[in-house]
C-alpha positions, 0 to 999 in steps of 0.5 A, a space after each residue: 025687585 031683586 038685589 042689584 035692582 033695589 041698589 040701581 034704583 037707589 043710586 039712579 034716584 039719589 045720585 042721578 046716575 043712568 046706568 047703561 050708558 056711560 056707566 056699567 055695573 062696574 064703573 068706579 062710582 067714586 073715581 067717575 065723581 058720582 058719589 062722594 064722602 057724604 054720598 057715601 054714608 047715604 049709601 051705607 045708611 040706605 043698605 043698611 036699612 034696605 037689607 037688614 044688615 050692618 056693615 062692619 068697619 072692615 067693609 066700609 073701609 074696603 073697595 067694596 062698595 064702588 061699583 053696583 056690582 060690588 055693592 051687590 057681591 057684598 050684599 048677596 055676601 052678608 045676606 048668605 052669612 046672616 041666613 047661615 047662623 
């Protein structure tokens, strides 16, 4: 399973979304009522653990975690700086 598949599946289980349909790779996840603040620190607990990473302050607090495409982006990111040092 590559990136964007292990997060879809996350969230398709966790928050019972069905991306799709109604919702893209680029739907608003929070805008749309999917994921709320509580849900949040799931998501980051989940990327976390499932990636090997930790996310800094700066990227928690930023709007790049709201869409499976931008939680991928970001992931593929982190991943690429942590191979690289």
């Amino acid at each position: 399973m590559d990136v964007r598949q292990k997060i879809a599946a996350f969230l398709e289980k966790r928050f019972l979304i069905d991306f799709g349909t109604k919702v893209t790779d680029s739907t608003d996840l929070f805008v749309q009522g999917y994921i709320d603040s509580f849900g949040f620190i799931e998501l980051v607990e989940f990327l976390e653990k499932e990636f090997g990473i930790e996310l800094t302050q700066d990227e928690i607090m930023s709007r790049s975690l709201n869409s499976l495409e931008q939680i991928e982006s970001m992931i593929i990111s982190r991943k690429q700086k942590n191979q690289a040092k």
